[in-house]
N, C-alpha and C positions, 0 to 999 in steps of 0.2 A: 382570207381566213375569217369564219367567224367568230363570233363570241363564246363557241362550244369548242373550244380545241380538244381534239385529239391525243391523248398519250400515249396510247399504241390500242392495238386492235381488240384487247382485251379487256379496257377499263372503261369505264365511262367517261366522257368528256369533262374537261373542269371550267367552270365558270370565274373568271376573276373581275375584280370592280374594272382595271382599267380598259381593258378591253372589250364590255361592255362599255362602258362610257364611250368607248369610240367610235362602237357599232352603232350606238342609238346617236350620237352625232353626225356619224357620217348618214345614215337612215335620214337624217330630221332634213339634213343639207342638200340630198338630192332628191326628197319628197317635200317638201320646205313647201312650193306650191300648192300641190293636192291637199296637204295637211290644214293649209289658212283657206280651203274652203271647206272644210268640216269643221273648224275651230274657231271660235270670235277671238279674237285678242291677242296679244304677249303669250308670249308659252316662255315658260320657265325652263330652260333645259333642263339646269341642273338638277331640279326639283322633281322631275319627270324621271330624271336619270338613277335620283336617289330613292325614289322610291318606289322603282320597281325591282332595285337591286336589294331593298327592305324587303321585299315580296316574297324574293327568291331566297331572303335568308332565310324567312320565318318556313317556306316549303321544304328547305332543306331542313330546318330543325323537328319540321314535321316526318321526314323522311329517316330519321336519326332514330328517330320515338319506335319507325315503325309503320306508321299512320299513314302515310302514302306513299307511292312507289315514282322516282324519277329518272327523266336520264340524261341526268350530270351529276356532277359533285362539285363541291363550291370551294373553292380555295381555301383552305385553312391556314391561319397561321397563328 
């Protein structure tokens, strides 16, 4: 499954932190190779992980406003 799960056929898919973090982990882990020749150095997962999930909040709060149209919805709690 991915990072966009389904809640039935009607709503948009909902995005949550942990499984994002597991998709960009699992992603990193079996692209791990390909990635360290486009990339010099240490890669920070976490860092990577946290801030694209920063991303998605600030698009989602743009999406809130109005201001862009997406297709998910972010977890809220």
């Amino acid at each position: 499954m991915g990072y966009l799960q389904k809640t039935d056929s009607k709503e948009k898919p909902i995005l949550d932190w942990h499984t994002l973090y597991n998709e960009i982990s699992r992603f990193y882990s079996t692209n791990q190779k390909e990635i360290s020749k486009i990339h010099d150095g240490p890669i920070d997962l976490d860092s990577v992980q946290a801030e694209l999930f920063h991303a998605l909040i600030i698009d989602y709060a743009y999406a809130k406003q109005g201001k862009v149209k997406l297709n998910y919805i972010l977890a809220e709690s």
